[in-house]
KEKE-3310 file (N, C-alpha, C; in steps of 0.2 Angstrom, whole numbers, plus 5000, padded with zeros to 4 digits):
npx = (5004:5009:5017:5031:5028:5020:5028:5038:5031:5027:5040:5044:5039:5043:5056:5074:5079:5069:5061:5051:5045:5044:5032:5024:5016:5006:5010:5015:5027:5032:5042:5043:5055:5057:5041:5026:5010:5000:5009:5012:4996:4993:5004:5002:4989:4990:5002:4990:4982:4992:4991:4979:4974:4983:4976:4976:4986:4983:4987:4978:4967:4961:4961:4954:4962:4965:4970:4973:4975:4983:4991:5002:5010:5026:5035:5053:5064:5064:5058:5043:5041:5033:5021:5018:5013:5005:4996:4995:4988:4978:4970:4968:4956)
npy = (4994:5007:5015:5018:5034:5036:5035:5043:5057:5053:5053:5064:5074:5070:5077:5077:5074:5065:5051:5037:5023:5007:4995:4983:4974:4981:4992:5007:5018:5031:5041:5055:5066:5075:5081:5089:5083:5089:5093:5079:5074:5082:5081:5067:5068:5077:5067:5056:5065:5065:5051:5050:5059:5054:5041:5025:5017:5002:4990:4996:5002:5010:5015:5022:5026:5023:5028:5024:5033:5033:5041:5043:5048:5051:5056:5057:5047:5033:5024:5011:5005:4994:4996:5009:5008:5001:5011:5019:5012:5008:5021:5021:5017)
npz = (5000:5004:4994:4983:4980:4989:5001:5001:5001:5014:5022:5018:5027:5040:5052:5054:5066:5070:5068:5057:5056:5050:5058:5058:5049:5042:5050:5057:5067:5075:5081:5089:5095:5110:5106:5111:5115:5108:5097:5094:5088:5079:5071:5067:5062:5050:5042:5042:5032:5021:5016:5016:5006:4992:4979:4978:4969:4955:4944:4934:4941:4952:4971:4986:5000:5016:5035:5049:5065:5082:5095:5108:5121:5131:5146:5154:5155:5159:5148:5144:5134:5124:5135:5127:5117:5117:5123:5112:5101:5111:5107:5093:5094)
capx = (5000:5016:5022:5037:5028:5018:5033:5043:5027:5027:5047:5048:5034:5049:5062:5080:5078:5062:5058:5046:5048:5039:5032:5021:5012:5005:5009:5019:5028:5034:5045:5045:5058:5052:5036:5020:5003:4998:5012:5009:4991:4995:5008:4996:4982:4997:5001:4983:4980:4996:4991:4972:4976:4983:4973:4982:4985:4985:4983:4975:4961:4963:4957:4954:4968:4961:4972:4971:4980:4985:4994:5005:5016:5031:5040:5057:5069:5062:5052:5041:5040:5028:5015:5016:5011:4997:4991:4994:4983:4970:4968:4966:4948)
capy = (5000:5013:5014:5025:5042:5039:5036:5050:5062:5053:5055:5072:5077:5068:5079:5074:5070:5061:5043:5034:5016:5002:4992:4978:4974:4986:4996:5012:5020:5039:5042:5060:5068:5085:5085:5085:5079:5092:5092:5074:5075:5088:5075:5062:5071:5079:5060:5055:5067:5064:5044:5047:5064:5051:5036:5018:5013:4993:4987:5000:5003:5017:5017:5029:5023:5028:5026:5025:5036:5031:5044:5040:5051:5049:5060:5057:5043:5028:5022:5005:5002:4990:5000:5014:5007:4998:5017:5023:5007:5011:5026:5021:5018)
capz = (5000:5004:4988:4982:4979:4996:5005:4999:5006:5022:5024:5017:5033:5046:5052:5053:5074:5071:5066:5055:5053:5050:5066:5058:5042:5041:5054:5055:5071:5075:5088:5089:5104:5111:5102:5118:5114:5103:5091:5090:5086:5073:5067:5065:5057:5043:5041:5040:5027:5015:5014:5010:4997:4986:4979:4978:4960:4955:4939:4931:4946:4958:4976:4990:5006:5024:5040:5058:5069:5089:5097:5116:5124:5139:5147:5157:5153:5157:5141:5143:5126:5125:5135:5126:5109:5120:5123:5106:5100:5113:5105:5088:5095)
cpx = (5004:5021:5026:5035:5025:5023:5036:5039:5027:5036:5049:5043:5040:5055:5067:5080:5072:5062:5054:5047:5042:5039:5031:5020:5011:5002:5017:5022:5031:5035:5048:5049:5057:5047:5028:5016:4999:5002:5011:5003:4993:5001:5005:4990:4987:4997:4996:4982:4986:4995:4982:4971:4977:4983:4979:4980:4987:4981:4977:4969:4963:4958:4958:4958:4965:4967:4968:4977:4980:4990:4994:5009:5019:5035:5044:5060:5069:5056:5050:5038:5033:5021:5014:5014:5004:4993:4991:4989:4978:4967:4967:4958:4946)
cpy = (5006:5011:5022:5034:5044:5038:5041:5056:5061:5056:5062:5076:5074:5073:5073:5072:5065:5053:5040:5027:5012:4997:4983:4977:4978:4993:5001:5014:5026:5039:5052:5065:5075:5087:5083:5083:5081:5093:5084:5073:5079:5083:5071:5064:5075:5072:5054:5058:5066:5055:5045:5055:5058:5044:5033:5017:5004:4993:4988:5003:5005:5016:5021:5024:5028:5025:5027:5028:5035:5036:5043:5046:5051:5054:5059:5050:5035:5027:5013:5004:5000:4993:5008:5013:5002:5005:5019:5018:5007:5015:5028:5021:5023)
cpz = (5000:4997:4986:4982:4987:5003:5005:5002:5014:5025:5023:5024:5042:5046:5053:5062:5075:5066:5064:5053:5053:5053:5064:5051:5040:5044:5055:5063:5071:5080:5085:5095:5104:5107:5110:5113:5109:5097:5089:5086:5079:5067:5062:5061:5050:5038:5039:5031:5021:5015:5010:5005:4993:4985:4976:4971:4960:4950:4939:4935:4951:4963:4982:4996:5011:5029:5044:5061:5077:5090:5106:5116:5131:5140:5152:5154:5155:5155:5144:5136:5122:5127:5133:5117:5112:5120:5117:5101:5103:5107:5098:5086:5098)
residu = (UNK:UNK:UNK:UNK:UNK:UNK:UNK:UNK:UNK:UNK:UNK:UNK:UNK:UNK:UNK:UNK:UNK:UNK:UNK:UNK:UNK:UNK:UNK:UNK:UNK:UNK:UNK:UNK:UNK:UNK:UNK:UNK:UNK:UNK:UNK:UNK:UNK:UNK:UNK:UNK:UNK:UNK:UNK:UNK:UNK:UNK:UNK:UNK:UNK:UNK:UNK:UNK:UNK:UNK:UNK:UNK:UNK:UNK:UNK:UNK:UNK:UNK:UNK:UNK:UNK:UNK:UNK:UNK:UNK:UNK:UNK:UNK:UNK:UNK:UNK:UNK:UNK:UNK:UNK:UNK:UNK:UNK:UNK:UNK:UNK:UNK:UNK:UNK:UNK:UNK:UNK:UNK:UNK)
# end
């Protein structure tokens, strides 16, 4: 579904301290350092909006691509990993 030109929009919305990689199947993760709740937010709805602006081509049949976006945030220097992709997964619903 992440094909070269909608990668290129998502990578060109990453800065150079920030992190977009790929989690799962088809799942995505962004590690942003010093961004709080509402820059992420605002992240996530950018990144929302540059996957479903451009429809998925596949022999010759174009279709509309929707995400899900879960937003977590931590603040001090011990990270649990693990439950902070539990909260950013809550919050897909």
């Amino acid at each position: 579904m992440f094909g070269p030109a909608r990668s290129k929009r998502l990578l060109g919305r990453v800065r150079r301290e920030e992190l977009l990689a790929r989690y799962g199947g088809e799942e995505f993760a962004a590690v942003l350092p010093e961004t709080d709740i509402t820059g992420a937010r605002t992240f996530a709805e950018q990144v929302r909006r540059l996957v479903c602006d451009l429809p998925f081509e596949y022999e010759g049949d174009t279709f509309a691509v929707t995400v899900s976006v879960g937003v977590a945030t931590v603040e001090g220097e011990d990270v649990d990993v693990s439950a902070m992709i539990k909260i950013a997964d809550d919050n897909l619903y």
